[in-house]
DOMARSE-29369 format. One record per atom (N, C-alpha, C, O, CB): residue in three letters; x, y, z. Coordinates in steps of 0.2 Angstrom, whole numbers, padded with zeros to 4 digits, always signed. Glycine has a CB too. Example, Ala and Ser with C-alpha at 12.3 -4.5 7.8 and 13.67 -1.06 7.14 Angstrom:
// DOMARSE-29369
ALA+0066-0028+0039;ALA+0062-0022+0039;ALA+0066-0016+0039;ALA+0071-0017+0042;ALA+0057-0022+0045;SER+0064-0011+0035;SER+0068-0005+0036;SER+0064+0000+0039;SER+0067+0006+0040;SER+0070-0003+0029;
This chain:
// DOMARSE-29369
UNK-0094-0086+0011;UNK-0098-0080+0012;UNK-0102-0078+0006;UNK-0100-0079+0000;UNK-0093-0074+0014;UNK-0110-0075+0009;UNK-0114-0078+0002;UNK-0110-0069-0002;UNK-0108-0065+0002;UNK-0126-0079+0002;UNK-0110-0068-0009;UNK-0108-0064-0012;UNK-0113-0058-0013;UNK-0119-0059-0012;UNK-0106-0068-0017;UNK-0110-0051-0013;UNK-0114-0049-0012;UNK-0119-0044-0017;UNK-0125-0042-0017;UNK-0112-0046-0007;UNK-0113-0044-0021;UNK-0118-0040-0031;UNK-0119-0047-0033;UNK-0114-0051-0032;UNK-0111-0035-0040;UNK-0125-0050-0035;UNK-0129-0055-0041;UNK-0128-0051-0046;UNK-0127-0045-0046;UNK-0138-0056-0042;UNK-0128-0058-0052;UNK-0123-0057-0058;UNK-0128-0050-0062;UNK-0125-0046-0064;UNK-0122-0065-0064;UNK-0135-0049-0062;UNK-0138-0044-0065;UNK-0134-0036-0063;UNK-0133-0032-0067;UNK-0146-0045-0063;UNK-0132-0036-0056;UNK-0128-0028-0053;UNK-0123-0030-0058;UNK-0124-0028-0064;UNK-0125-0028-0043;UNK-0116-0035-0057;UNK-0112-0036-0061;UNK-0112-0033-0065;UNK-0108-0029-0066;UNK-0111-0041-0063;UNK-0118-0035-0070;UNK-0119-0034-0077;UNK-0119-0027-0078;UNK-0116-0025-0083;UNK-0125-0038-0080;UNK-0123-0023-0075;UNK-0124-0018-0076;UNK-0119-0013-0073;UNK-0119-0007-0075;UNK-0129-0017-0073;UNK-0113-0015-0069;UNK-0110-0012-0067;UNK-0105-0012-0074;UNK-0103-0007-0077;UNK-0108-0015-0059;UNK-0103-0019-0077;UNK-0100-0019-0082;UNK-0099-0013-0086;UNK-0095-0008-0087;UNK-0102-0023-0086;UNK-0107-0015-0089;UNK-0110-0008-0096;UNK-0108-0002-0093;UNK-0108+0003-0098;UNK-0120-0006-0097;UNK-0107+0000-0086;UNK-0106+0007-0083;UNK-0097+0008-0085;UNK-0095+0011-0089;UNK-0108+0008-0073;UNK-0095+0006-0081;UNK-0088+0005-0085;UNK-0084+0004-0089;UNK-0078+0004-0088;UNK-0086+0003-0084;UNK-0088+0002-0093;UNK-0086-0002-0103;UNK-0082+0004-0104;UNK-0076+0002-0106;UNK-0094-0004-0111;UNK-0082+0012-0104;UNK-0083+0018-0104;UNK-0076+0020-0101;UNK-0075+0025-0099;UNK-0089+0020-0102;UNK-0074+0017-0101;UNK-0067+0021-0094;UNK-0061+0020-0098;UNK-0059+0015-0100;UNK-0065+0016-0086;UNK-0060+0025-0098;UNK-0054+0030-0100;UNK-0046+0028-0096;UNK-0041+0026-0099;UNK-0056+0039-0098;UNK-0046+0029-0090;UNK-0039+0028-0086;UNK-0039+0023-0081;UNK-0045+0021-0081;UNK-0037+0035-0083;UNK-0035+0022-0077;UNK-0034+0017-0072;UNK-0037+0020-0066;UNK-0036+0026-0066;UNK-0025+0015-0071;UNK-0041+0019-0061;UNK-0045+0020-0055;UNK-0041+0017-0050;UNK-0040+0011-0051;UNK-0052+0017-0055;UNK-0038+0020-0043;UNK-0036+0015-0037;UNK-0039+0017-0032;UNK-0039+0022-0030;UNK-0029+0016-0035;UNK-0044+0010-0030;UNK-0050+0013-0023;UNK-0042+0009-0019;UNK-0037+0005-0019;UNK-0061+0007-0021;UNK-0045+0014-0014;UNK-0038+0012-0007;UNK-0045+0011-0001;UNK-0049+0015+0001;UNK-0031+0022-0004;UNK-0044+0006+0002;UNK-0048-0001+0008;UNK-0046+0003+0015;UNK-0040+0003+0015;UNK-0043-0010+0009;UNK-0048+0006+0020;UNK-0043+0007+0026;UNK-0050+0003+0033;UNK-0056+0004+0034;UNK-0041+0020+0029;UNK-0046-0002+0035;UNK-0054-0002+0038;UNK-0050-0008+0044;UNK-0045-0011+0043;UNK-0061-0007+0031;UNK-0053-0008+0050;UNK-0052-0010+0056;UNK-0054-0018+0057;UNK-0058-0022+0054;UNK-0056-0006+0061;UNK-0047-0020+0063;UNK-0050-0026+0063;UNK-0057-0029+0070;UNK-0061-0033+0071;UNK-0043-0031+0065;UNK-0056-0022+0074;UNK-0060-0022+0080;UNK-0063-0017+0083;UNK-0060-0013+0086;UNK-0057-0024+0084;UNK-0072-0017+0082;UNK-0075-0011+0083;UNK-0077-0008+0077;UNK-0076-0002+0076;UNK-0072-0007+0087;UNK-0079-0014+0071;UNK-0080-0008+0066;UNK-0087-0012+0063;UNK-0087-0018+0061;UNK-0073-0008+0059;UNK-0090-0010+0064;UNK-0099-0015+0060;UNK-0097-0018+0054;UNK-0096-0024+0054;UNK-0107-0011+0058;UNK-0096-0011+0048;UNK-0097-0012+0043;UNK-0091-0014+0036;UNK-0090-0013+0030;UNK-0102-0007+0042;UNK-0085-0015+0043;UNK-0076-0016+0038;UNK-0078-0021+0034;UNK-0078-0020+0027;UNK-0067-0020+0042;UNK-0079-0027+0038;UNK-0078-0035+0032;UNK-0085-0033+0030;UNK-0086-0039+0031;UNK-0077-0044+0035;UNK-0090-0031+0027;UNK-0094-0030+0024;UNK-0092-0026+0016;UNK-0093-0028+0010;UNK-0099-0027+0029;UNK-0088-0019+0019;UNK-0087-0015+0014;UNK-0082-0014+0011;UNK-0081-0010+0007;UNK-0089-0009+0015;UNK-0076-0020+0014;UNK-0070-0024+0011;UNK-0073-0029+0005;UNK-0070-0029-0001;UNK-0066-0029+0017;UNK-0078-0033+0006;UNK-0082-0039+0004;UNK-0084-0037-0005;UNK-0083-0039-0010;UNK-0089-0040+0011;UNK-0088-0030-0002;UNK-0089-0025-0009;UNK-0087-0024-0014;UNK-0088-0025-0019;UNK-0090-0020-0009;UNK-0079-0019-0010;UNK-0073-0019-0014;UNK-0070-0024-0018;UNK-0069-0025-0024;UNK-0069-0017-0011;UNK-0069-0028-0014;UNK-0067-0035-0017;UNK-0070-0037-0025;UNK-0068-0036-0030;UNK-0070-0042-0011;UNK-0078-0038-0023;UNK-0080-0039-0028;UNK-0081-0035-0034;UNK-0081-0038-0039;UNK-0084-0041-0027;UNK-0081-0028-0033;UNK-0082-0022-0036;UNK-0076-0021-0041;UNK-0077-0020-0046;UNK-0083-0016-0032;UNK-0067-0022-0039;UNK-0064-0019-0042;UNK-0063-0024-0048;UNK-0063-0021-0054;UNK-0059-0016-0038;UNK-0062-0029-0048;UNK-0060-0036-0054;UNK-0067-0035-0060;UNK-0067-0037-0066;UNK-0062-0047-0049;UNK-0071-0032-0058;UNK-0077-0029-0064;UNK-0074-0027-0069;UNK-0076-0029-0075;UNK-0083-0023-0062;UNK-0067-0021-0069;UNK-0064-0019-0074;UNK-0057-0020-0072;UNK-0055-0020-0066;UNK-0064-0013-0075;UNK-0054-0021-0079;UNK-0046-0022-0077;UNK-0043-0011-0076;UNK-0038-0008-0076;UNK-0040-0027-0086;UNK-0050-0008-0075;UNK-0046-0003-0076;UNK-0046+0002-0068;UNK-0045+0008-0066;UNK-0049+0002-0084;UNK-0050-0005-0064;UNK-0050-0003-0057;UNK-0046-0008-0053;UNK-0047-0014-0054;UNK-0056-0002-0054;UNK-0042-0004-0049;UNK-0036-0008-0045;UNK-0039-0006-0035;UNK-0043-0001-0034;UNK-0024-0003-0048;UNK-0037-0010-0031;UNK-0037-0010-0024;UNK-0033-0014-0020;UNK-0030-0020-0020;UNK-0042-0012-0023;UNK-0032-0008-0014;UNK-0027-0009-0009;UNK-0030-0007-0004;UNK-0033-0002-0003;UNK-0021-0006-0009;UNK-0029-0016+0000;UNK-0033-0014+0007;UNK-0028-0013+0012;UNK-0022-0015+0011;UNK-0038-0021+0009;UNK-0029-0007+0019;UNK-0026-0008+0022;UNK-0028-0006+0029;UNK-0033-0002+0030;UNK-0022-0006+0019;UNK-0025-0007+0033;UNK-0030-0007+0041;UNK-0026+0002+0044;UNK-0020+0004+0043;UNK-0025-0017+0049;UNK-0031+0004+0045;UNK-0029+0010+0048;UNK-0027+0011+0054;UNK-0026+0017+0056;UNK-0033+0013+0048;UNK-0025+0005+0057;UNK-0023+0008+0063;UNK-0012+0003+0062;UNK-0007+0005+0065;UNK-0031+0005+0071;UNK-0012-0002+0058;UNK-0007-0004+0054;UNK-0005+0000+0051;UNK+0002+0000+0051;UNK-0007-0008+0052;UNK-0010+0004+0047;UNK-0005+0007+0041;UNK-0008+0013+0044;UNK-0014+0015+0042;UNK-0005+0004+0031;UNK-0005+0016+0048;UNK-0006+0025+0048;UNK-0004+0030+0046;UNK-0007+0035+0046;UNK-0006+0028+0052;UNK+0002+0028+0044;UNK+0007+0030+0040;UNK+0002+0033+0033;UNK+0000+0038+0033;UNK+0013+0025+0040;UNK+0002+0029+0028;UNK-0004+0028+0024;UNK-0010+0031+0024;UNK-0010+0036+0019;UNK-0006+0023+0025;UNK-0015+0030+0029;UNK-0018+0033+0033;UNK-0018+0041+0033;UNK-0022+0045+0032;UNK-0017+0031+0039;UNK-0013+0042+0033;UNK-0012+0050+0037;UNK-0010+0053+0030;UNK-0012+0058+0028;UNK-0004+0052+0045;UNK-0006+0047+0025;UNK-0006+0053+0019;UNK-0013+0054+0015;UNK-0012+0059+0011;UNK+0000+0052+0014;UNK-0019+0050+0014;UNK-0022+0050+0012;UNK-0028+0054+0017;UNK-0034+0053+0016;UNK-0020+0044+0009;UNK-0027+0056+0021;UNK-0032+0059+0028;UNK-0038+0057+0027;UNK-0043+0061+0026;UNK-0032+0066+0029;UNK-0037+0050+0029;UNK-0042+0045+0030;UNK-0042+0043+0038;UNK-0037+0040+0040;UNK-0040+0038+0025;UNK-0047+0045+0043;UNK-0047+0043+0050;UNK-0053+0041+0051;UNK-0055+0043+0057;UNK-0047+0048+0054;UNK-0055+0037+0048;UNK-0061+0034+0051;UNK-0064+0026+0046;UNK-0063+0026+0040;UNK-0067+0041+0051;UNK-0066+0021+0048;UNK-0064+0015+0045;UNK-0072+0012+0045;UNK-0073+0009+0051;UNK-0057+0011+0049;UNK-0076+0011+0042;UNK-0070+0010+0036;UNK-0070+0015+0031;UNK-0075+0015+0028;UNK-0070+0003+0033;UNK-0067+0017+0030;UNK-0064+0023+0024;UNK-0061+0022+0016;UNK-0057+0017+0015;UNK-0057+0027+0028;UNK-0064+0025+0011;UNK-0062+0020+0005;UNK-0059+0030+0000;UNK-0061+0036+0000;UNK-0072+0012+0000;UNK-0055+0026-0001;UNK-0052+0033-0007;UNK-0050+0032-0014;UNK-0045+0028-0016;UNK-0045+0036-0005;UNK-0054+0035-0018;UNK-0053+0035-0025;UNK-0050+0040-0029;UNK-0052+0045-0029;UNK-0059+0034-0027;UNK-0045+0037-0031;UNK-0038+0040-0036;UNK-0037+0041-0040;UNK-0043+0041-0044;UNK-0035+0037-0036;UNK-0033+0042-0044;UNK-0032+0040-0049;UNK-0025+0038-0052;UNK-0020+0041-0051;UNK-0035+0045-0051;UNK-0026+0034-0054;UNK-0019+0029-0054;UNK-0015+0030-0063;UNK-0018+0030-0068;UNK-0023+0018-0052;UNK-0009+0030-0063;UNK-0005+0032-0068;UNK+0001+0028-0070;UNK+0007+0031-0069;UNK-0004+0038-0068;UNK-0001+0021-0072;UNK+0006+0017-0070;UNK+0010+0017-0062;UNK+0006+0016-0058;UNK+0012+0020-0074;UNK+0015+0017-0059;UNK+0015+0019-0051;UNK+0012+0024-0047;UNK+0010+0023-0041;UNK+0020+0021-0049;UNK+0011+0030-0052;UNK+0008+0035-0050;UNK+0003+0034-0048;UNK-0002+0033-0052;UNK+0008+0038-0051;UNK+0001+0036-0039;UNK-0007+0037-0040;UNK-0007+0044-0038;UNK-0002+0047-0036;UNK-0013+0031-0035;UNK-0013+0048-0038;UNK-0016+0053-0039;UNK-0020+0055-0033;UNK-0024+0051-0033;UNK-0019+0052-0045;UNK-0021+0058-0028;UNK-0026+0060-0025;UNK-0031+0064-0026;UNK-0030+0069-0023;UNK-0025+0061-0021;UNK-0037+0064-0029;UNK-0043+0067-0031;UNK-0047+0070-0024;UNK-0053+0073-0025;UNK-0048+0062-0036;UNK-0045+0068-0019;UNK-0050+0071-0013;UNK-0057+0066-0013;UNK-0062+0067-0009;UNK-0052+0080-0016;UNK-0057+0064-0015;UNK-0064+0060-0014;UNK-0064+0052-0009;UNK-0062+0047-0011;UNK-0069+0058-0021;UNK-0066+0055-0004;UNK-0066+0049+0000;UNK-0074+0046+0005;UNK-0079+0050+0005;UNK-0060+0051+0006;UNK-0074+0043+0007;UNK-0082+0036+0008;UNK-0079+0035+0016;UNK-0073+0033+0017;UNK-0082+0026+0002;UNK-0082+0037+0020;UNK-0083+0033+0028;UNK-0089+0031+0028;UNK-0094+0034+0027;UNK-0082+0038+0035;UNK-0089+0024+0028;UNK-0095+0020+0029;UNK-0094+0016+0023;UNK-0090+0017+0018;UNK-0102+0022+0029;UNK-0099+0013+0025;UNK-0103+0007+0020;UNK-0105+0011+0013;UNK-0109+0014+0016;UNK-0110+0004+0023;UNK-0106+0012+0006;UNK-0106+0014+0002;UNK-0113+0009-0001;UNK-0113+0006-0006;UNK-0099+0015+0000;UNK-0118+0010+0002;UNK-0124+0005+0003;UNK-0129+0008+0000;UNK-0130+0014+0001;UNK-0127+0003+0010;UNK-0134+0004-0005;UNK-0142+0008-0009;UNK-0141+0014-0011;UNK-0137+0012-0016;UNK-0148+0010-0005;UNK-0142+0019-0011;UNK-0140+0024-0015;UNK-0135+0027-0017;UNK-0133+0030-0022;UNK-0142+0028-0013;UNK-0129+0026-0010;UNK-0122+0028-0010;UNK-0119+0023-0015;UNK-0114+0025-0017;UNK-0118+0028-0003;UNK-0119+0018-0017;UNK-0116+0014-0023;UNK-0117+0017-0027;UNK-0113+0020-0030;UNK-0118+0007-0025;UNK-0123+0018-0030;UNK-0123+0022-0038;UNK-0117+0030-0039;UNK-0115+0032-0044;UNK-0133+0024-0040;UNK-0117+0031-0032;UNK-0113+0037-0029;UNK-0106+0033-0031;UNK-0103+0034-0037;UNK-0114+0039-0020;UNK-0105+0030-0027;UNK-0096+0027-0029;UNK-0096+0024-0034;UNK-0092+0019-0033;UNK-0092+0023-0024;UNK-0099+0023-0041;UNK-0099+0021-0047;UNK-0098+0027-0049;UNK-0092+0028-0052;UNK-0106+0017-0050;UNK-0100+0031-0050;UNK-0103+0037-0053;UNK-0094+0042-0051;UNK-0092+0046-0054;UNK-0113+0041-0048;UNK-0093+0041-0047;UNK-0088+0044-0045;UNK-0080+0041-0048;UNK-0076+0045-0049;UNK-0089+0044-0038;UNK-0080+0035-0048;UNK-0076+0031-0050;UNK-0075+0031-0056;UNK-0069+0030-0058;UNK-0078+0026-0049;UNK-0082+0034-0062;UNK-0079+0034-0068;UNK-0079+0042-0069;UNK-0080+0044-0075;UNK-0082+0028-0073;UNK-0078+0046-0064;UNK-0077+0055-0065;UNK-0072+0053-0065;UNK-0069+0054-0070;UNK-0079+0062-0061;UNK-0066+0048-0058;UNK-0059+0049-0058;UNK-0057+0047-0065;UNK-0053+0051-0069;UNK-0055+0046-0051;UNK-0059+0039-0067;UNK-0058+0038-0073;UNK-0059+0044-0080;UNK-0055+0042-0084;UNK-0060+0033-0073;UNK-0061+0047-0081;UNK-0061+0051-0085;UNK-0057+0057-0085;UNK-0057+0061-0089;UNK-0065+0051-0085;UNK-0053+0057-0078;UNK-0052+0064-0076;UNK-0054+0071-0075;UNK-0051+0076-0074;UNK-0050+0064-0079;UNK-0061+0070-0075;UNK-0064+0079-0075;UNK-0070+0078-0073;UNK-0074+0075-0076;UNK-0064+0084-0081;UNK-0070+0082-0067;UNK-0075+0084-0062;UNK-0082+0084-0066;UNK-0087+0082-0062;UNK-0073+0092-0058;UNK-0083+0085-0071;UNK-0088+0087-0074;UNK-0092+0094-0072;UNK-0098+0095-0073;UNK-0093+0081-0075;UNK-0089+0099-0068;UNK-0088+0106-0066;UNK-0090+0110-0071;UNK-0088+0109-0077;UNK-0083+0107-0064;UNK-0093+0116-0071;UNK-0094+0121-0076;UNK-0088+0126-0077;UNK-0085+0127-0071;UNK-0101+0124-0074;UNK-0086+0128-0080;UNK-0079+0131-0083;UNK-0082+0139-0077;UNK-0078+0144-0076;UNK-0079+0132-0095;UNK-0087+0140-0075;UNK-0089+0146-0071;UNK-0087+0143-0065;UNK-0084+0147-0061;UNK-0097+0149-0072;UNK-0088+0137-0063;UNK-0087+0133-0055;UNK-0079+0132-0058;UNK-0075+0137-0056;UNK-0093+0124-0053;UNK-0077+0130-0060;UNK-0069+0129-0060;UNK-0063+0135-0060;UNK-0057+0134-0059;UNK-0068+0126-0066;UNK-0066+0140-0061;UNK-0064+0148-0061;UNK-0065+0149-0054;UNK-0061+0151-0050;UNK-0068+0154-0066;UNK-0072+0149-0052;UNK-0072+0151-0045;UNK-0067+0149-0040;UNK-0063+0152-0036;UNK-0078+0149-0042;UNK-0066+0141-0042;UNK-0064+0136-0037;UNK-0055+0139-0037;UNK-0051+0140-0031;UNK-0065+0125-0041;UNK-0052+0140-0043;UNK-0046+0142-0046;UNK-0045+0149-0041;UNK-0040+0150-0037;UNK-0047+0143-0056;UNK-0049+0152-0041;UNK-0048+0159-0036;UNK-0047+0159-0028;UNK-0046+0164-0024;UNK-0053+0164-0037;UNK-0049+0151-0027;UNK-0048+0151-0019;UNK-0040+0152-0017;UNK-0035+0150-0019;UNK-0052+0143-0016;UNK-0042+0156-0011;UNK-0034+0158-0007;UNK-0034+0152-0002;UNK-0029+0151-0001;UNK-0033+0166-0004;UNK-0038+0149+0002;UNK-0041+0143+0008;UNK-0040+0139+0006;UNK-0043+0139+0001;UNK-0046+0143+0010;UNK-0037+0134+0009;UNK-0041+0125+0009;UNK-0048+0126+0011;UNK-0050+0129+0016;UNK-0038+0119+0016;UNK-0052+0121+0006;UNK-0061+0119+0010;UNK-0061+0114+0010;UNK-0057+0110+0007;UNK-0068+0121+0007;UNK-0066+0111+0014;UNK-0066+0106+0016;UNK-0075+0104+0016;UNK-0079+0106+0020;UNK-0060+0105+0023;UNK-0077+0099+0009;UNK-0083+0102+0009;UNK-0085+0094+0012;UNK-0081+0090+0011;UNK-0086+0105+0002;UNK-0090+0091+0015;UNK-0092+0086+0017;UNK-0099+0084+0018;UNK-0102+0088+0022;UNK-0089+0085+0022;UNK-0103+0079+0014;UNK-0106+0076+0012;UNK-0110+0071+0015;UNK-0109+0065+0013;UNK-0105+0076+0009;UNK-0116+0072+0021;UNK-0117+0067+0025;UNK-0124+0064+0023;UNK-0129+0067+0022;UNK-0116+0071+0033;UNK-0123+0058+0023;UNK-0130+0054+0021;UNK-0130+0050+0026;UNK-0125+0047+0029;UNK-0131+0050+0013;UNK-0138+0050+0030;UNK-0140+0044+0035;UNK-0146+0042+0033;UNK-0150+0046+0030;UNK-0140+0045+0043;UNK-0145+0035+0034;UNK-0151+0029+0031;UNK-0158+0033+0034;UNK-0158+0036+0039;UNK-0149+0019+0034;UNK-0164+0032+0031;UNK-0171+0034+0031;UNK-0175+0028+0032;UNK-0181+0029+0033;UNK-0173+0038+0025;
């Protein structure tokens, strides 16, 4: 299977991550049947997380591991969740990827990968007060389709 970052992405991916503070855990959920883009955006991860020793992955089929699945409320595959990992501990930051994470959404899940690693939203102390006074769960969701 031809590879899918050239060593120039690699490289650049490196310089982005040289920078990383804490341990990253992407979590894989992705189907064996009826899914276009699983072994594509398995394929990604694969190559993506060995870039740093300070990014770890676990792949796992959502409809095998639902259990899994359901605590990470991931329903749709292929689905990828970025963590934050603390020796056993991993962490759930809420940020999760249904689809392919393709052309623009890559620099997105870079970019996001090294907020979990650093730990902090990069939020304004006036947005973090606001957020601090909610009495509700929200549930904010972010929909990008290709143009």
């Amino acid at each position: 299977m031809a590879q899918l970052l050239n060593a120039d992405v690699v490289k650049q991916i490196e310089e982005a991550f040289a920078p990383m503070k804490e341990a990253v855990q992407l979590l894989y959920f992705g189907k064996k049947d009826n899914c276009d883009y699983c072994k594509d955006t398995q394929q990604l991860l694969e190559e993506l997380a060995p870039i740093s020793d300070k990014v770890s992955l676990d792949i796992y089929d959502l409809e095998a591991d639902a259990d899994v699945a359901a605590k990470f409320n991931v329903d749709k595959a292929p689905g990828i969740v970025i963590a934050a990992k603390d020796g056993e501990t991993v962490s759930d930051f809420g940020i999760r990827y249904a689809g392919i994470p393709s052309g623009h959404e890559f620099t997105s899940l870079i970019q996001d990968i090294l907020r979990v690693s650093g730990r902090d939203s990069g939020l304004s102390q006036s947005m973090r007060d606001f957020l601090k006074d909610l009495d509700e769960p929200v549930l904010m969701q972010v929909f990008v389709t290709p143009t």
